[in-house]
Each structure stands twice: as structure tokens, then as C-alpha cells.
N, C-alpha and C positions, 0 to 999 in steps of 0.2 A: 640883303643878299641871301640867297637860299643855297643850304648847304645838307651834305648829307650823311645819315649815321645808322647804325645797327641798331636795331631795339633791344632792350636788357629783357630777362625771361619776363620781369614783373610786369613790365610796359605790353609785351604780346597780345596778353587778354583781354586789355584794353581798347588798343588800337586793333585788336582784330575783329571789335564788335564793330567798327567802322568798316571794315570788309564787308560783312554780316547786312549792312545796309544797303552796301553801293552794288553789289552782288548777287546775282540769285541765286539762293537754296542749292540747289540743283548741282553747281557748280560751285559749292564749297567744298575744302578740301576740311575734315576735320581736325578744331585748335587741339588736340592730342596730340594728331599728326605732325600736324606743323611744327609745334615747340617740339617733339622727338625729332626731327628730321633740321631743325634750326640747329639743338644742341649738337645733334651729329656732324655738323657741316654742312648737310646737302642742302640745305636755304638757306635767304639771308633773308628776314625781316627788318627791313631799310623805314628808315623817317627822313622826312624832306623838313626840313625847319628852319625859321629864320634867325639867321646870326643874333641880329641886334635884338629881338623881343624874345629870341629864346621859344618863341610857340611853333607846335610843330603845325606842317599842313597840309601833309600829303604822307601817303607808304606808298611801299611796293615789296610784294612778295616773290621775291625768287630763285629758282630752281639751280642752285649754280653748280652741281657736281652731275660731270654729264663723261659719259667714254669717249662723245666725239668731240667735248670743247666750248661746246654751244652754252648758253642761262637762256633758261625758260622765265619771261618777264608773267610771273600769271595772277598779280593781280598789281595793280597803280590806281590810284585814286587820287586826288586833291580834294579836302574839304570844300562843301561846296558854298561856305565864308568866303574862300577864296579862289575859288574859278574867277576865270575870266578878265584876270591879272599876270595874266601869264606866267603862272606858278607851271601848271603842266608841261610847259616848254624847257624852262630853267629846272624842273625836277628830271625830265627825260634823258637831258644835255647830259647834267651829274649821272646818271644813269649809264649813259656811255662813256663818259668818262673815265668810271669806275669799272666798267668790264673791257677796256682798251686792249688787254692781255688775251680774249677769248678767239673764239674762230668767229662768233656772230649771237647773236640775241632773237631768240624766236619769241614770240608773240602770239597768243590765241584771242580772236575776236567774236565772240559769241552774244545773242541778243535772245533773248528768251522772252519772245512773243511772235502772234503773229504775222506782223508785219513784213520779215523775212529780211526783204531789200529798205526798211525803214529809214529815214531819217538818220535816225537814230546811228546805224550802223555807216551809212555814209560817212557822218561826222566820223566815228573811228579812224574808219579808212583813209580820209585824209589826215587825217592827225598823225596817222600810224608813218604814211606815203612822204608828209613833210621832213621826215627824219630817216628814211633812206628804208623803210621796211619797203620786200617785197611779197608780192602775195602766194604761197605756194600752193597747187596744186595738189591736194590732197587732201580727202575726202574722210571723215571722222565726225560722232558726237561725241560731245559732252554733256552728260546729265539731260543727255535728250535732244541737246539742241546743235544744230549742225555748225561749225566751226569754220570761220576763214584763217586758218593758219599764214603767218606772215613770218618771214626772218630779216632781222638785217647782217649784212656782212660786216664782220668787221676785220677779221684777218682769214676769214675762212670765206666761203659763197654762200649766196641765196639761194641755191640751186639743194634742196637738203631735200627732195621729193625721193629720193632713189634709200633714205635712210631716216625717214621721217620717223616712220613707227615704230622703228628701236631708239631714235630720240626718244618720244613721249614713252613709250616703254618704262624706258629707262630714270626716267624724271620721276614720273609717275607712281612707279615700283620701289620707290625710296623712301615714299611717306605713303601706301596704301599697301592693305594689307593684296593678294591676290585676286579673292573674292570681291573687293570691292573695287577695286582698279580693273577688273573683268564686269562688273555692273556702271561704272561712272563714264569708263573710255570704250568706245565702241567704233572699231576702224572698221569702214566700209571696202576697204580695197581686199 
């Protein structure tokens, strides 16, 4: 059974080079960042791992200190030992789980190539779709690349179009310095 825990600072560097992999450049945030913005509170660096073997096999990086309530989910991965076992499902579940207290969990879907409507992001979308994300309407890159933002509700609404960009603002501006959160987030509206 798959269960879930915070990463100690040691464990960070480790399993952040697994972000480093599943992730493109582009859209990393940097491990400076994150371990200052971890220690502060405003992330959680989460491990998915199994009870009985003790191995971990999946993270997820996220944004949990927000003015409006919301965790920004910005990155999930499952080693990919174990895709396809339905580790992603039972890692998301705990996921929700564990933010049952929030107004809703936004989601950024980005694909860094140019395929655009790929495959690739397909699969996202429905994976996102099976677990109650909706797609919002709002227009943003990241590190270049155009973004399908999704939120799910979970005591609050999907409807977060009208306060988007002082969410990611706000997320964002917690672990980047000005300059660089003005080069990596670029809102179109």
C-alpha cells in the first residue's frame, strides 16, 4: 500500500534530481529555492512510498501557502520502475487526501515541445480530468511554454479565472526572487 511523507532536507537533493529528469529545464524551479521555501513552509516536498518495502516511488512538489487557500500541485512524478501499476492513482488519492482542509488544488500542465496538442498532453488531461481537475481559462507561459492551468475544487471552486494571476503571483513569489519570477511567469492577459 502506498503511503505518504515529507522529505527530510537531506533526502531533497536527491530526489529532486528525479524532478531534474521527468521535467524540463525551463520549468524548474531552483533546489535553493525549494529547500528555502520548504523550510519556510510555503512547500511541501511529499514521497509516495511503499509501506511494506519501504521504497520510495513517486514525489510531488507543492506550493501550499497561498492568501486564497488553494496548493499549487507543480510537480508529481512516479518512478517510471513503477508506472503503470497504478501508483499515480493511489499517489494523487493521498494527495487529496491530505489537502481535504484547502479551498481546491491547482495544477499546471505544460509540454515542452512542439507538438502543442501531443499525445503526450492528452494523456495529462485525462489523468488530470479522472480526479475532478477542471481546465481554467487562462492564458500564461512558463519557461516559454504555454500552460493549461487546471484546478480542482475541493472546498472552494474551479472557477479561480477571475484571481488566477495573484494565485501564481503569489505561489511563485515565495520561492523566486522578482527578477526571475518576472523572466520564468509570463501572463498573457
Amino acid at each position: 500500500m502506498l503511503n505518504v511523507r515529507e522529505a527530510t532536507a537531506s533526502e531533497l537533493g536527491r530526489y529532486y534530481n528525479a524532478v531534474k529528469i521527468d521535467f524540463d529545464r525551463r520549468e524548474l524551479l531552483p533546489l535553493s529555492s525549494v529547500r528555502r521555501a520548504v523550510r519556510r513552509g510555503d512547500q511541501e516536498f511529499l514521497l509516495f512510498y511503499d509501506e511494506e518495502t519501504a521504497m520510495t516511488e513517486g514525489y510531488a512538489l507543492c506550493g501550499i501557502r497561498n492568501v486564497y487557500g488553494y496548493v499549487l500541485l507543480k510537480y508529481f512524478g512516479i518512478f517510471s520502475w513503477y508506472q503503470g501499476q497504478g501508483r499515480g492513482v493511489e499517489a494523487m488519492r493521498l494527495l487529496h487526501k491530505r489537502y481535504a482542509d484547502r479551498q481546491g488544488i491547482v495544477a499546471e500542465l505544460t509540454v515542452f515541445d512542439d507538438s502543442g496538442e501531443g499525445e503526450y498532453l492528452q494523456k495529462l488531461r485525462r489523468f488530470f480530468r479522472r480526479f475532478g481537475y477542471e481546465e481554467v481559462p487562462f492564458a500564461y507561459r512558463l519557461g516559454g511554454a504555454e500552460v493549461l492551468l487546471t484546478a480542482k475544487p475541493v472546498r472552494g471552486t474551479a472557477e479561480i479565472r477571475p484571481v488566477a494571476r495573484r494565485i501564481l503571483t503569489d505561489f511563485y513569489s515565495r520561492c523566486l526572487s522578482p527578477a526571475k519570477l518576472q523572466s520564468m511567469v509570463v501572463f498573457e492577459e
